[in-house]
C-alpha positions, 0 to 999 in steps of 0.5 A: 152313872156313865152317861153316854151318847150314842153317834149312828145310832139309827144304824145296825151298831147304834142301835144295838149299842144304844139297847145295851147301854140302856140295859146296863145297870151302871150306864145312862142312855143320854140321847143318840145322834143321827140325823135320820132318827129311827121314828121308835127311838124311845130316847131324843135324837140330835142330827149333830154332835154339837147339838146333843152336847149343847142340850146334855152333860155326856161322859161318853160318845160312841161312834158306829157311824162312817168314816167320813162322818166319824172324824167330825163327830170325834173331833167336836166331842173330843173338843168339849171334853168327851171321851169317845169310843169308836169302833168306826174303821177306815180312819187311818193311824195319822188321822186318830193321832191327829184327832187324839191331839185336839182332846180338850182336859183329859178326854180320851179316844178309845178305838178299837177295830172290832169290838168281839173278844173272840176277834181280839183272842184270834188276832193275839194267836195269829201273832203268836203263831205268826214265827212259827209258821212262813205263810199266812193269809187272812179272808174276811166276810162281812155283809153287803153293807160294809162301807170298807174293805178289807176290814179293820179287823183284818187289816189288823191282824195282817199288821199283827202277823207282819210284827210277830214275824219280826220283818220275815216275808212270806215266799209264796207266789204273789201278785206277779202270778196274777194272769191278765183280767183277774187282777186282785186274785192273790189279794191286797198286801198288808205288811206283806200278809195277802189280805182276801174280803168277800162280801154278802149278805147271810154274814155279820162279820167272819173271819179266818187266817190260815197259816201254812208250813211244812206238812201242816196248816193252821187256821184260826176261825172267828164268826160273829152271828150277831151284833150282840157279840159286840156288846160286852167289848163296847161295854167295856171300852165304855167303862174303862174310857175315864181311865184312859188319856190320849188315843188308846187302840184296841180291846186287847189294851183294855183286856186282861191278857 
């Protein structure tokens, strides 16, 4: 049995990853980490890392929590040797490799920006399509929750577009033609891909990227209803952590594709 520890786990994540972990016939649900416990968690909640670690043997940390939370946590479980898998965005590359080197034995960090096959497929065909076509731009919807903006997801995909195009940047008018007091309109630039976040409630976490060419458009949609669609990925990252060393990032590197 795998026995995982769930960081955030009074939040909309924790929580639906602490029931799936608890569903699964090959995993044990240790205790969750909050420091605000929901009052009808049927398991013990630590209000840090260090506590749940000194009171249990944990195989694996799952952290849905904040960023500037997130690092703390990552790098005291790494620390005693738990691999930790993460789908807290707004850490930046440096910041997981620096967190990844501080693994004590062979703990592994395991981060992945969304967690969703079908957002994991969507990016792989954008860089695909990415060659084909001379513009590109990403919108992403998410709730009015959401700490960062854009989202990991899409911050991805942009990289991805920019890597597929092979270093190619889009000629369509940018930021220049913004008109004065409506500054943000074309979008932040990631790697030369415009990059647009809306915000609301009455969504979960959407998605699409629209490419454009010559007479023709080409988009590609992913929307996510619920957070179980999250479950199988954070099922599978926890499964896989024990074969992974050092930072490993993405579900597509865990994914048979």
């Amino acid at each position: 049995m795998i026995k995982v520890a769930v960081a955030g786990s009074s939040g909309r994540m924790g929580r639906a990853t602490a029931q799936a972990v608890d569903d699964a016939p090959d995993m044990e649900l240790i205790c969750g980490i909050d420091p605000h416990p929901a009052a009808d968690a049927s398991y013990p909640v630590y209000g840090s890392v260090a506590e749940a670690l000194g009171a249990h043997e944990v195989d694996v940390m799952v952290d849905f929590t904040r960023p500037d939370v997130a690092a703390g946590n990552i790098a005291c479980a790494l620390g005693e040797g738990v691999d930790c898998v993460v789908g807290t965005t707004g850490l930046g590359s440096d910041a997981l490799q620096d967190l990844a080197s501080q693994a004590q034995g062979d703990a592994s960090l395991f981060f992945a920006p969304n967690f969703t096959t079908g957002a994991v497929l969507m990016m792989q065909f954008a860089k695909a399509a990415a060659p084909y076509f001379p513009e590109a731009e990403v919108i992403e919807f998410h709730h009015c929750r959401k700490k960062d903006a854009p989202s990991g997801t899409a911050v991805m995909t942009a990289k991805m577009i920019a890597e597929g195009r092979g270093g190619r940047r889009s000629a369509s008018p940018g930021k220049e033609t913004e008109i004065e007091g409506a500054e943000g309109a074309r979008g932040a630039l990631i790697d030369g891909v415009p990059v647009h976040s809306v915000r609301s409630d009455g969504f979960v976490a959407n998605q699409e990227v629209i490419f454009g060419g010559l007479g023709q458009t080409l988009s590609l949609k992913h929307v996510s209803w619920d957070t179980s669609s999250y479950m199988p990925g954070v099922l599978l990252g926890i499964r896989e952590s024990a074969k992974l060393t050092g930072l490993v990032v993405g579900l597509e590197s865990i994914m048979d594709l």
